[in-house]
Structures are given as structure tokens and as C-alpha cells.
C-alpha positions in Angstrom: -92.6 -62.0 -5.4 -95.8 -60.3 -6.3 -96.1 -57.2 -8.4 -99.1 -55.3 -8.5 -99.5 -54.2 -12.7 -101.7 -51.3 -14.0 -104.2 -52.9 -16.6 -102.5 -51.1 -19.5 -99.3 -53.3 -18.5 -101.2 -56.4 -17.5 -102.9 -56.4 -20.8 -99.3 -56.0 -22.7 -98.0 -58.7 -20.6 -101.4 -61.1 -21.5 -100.7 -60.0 -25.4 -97.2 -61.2 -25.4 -98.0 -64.6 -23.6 -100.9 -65.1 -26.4 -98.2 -64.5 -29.3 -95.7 -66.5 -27.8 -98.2 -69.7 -27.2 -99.8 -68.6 -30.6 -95.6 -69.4 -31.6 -95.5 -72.3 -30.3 -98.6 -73.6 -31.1 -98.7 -72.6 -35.2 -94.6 -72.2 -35.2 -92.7 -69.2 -36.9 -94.7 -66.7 -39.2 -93.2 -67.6 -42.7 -93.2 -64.5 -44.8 -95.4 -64.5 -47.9 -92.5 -65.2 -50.9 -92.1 -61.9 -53.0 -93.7 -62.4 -56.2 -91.5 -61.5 -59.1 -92.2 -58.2 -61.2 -92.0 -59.0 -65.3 -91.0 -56.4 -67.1 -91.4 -56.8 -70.5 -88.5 -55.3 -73.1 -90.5 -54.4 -76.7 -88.0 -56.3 -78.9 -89.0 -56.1 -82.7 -92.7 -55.4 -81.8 -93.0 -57.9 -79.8 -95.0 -57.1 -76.0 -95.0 -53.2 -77.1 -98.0 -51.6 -75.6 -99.0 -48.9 -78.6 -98.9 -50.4 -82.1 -95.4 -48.6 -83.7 -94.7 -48.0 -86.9 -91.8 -50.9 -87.7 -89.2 -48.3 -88.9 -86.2 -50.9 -89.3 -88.6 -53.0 -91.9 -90.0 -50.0 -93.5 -86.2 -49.0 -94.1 -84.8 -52.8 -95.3 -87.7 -52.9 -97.9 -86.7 -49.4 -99.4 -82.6 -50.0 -99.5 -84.0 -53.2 -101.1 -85.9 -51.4 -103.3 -83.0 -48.4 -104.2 -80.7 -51.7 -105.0 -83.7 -53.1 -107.5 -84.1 -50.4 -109.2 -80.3 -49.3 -109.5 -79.7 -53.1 -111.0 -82.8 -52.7 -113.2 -81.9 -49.2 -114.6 -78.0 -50.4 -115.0 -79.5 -53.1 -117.2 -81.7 -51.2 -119.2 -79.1 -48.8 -119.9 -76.7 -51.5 -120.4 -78.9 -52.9 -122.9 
């Protein structure tokens, strides 16, 4: 049977043949693999974007220093 097709619908039908010969031809389309985002977790300093101020050294090196100077003044008094 012949059908008679307006050229909008004989150019849909010729776009469909091409993609399913360009299918068979090439094979699936294989999607592009998703490339992983890194986010990066500022541990210690470490991959920080702005320089901060290391508060958790800062305050080892005074209770450090509190403990010194307690020992220090306990011997001198001691003494």
C-alpha cells in the first residue's frame, strides 16, 4: 500500500531511518562516564583556600607554656 506523506512527515520518517542505520552502523551511543567531583575537607590546614590562623597550635603552645611557667615558678619558690 502506498501512502502519500506531507514533506514535514517524509522528512521525520527519512530522519529516523538515518539514525537507525547511523545505529547500526556506529552501534549504541555510549554515554560520556560522569566525571567525579573532589571536594576537598580543610583538615589541619591542609587544602584550605584562605590562609587561617592555626588556633588549635596557637592554644597547645600556650597551655604548654602556662605548665612551664607553673613548674618553673613552683621551683623557684620551692627553692
Amino acid at each position: 500500500m502506498i501512502r502519500r506523506l506531507s514533506p514535514e512527515q517524509f522528512f521525520r520518517q527519512s530522519q529516523q531511518e538515518q539514525e537507525l542505520e547511523n545505529i547500526l552502523i556506529e552501534g549504541e551511543p555510549v554515554p560520556p562516564e560522569p566525571v567525579p567531583q573532589i571536594q576537598y575537607i580543610p583538615v589541619a590546614g591542609v587544602n584550605a583556600e584562605k590562609p587561617e590562623i592555626p588556633w588549635g597550635l596557637i592554644g597547645v603552645i600556650s597551655i604548654v607554656g602556662i605548665v612551664v611557667v607553673g613548674i618553673v615558678a613552683v621551683v623557684v619558690a620551692g627553692g
